[in-house]
N, C-alpha and C positions, 0 to 999 in steps of 0.2 A: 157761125162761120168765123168770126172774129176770135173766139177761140183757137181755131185751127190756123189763123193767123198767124200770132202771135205765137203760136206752139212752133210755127217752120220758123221764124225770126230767133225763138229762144237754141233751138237745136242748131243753127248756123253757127251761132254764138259756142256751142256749149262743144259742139265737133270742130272747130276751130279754137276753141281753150283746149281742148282733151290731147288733140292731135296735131295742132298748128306746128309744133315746136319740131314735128319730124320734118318739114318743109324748110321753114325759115329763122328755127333759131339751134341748127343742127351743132354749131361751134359756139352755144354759150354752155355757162355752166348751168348744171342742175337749178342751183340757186334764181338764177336769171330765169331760167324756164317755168320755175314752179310763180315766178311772182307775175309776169306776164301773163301766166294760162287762169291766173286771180283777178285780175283787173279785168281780161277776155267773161269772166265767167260771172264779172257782177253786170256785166249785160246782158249774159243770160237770163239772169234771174231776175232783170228790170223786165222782160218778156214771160216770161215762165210763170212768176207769182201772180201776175195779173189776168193770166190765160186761165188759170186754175182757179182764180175768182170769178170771175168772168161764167167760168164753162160749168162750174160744180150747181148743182139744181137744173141745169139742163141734161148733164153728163152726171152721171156716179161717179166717184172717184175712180173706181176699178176702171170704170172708161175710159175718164181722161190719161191715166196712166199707160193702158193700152192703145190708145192716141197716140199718145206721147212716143212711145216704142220708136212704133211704127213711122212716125214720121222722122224718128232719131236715125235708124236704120237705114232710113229715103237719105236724109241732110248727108248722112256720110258716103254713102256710094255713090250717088249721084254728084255731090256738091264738092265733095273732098276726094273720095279717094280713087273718082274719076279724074276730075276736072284740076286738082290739085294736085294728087301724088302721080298721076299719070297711069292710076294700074287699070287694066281692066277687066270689064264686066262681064262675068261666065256663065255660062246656062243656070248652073246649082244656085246662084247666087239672085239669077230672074226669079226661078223657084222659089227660092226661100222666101224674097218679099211678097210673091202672091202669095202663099201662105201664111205671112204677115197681115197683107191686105185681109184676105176670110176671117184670120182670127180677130180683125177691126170689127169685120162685119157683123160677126156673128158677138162679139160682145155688144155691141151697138145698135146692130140695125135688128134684132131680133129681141121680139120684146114676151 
């Protein structure tokens, strides 16, 4: 569980470095953006590398990778491109992530 922690903590991190910049720094330059979304993204990875230590020998990598997706997918629709950029959420796109969720499942929970 603590894996999967740390895994939504790093994805908040990593969809706010990747995307933050279409929010709130719509009037800097390139420059300004790319070193910001660097500083954002070594907090990702203060969550990320320790999740993937952490989770490997419980999880296979291929797991934790397909963890990862999925919960990358969740951080941004729900977290950002709801709640942040204001757009919202469509049927095809409910779809999509239970099809996301099964393909968790089924690399995961089926052994």
């Amino acid at each position: 569980m603590l894996t999967v922690i740390l895994l939504v903590f790093s994805n908040i991190f990593m969809t706010l470095a990747w995307y933050g910049h279409l929010k709130f720094l719509q009037n800097q330059s390139i420059f300004v953006v790319i070193l910001a979304s660097w500083g954002i993204a070594f907090f990702e990875y203060c969550f990320q590398v320790p999740a993937n230590r952490i989770g490997y020998g419980e999880f296979t990598a291929t797991q934790l990778k397909i963890i990862q997706e999925a919960i990358s997918i969740l951080a941004f629709v729900v977290f950002f491109a709801v709640m942040v950029l204001g757009e919202s959420l469509k049927w095809n796109h409910i779809v999509a992530f239970a099809l996301m969720l099964i393909a968790v499942f089924f690399a995961v929970g089926v052994k």
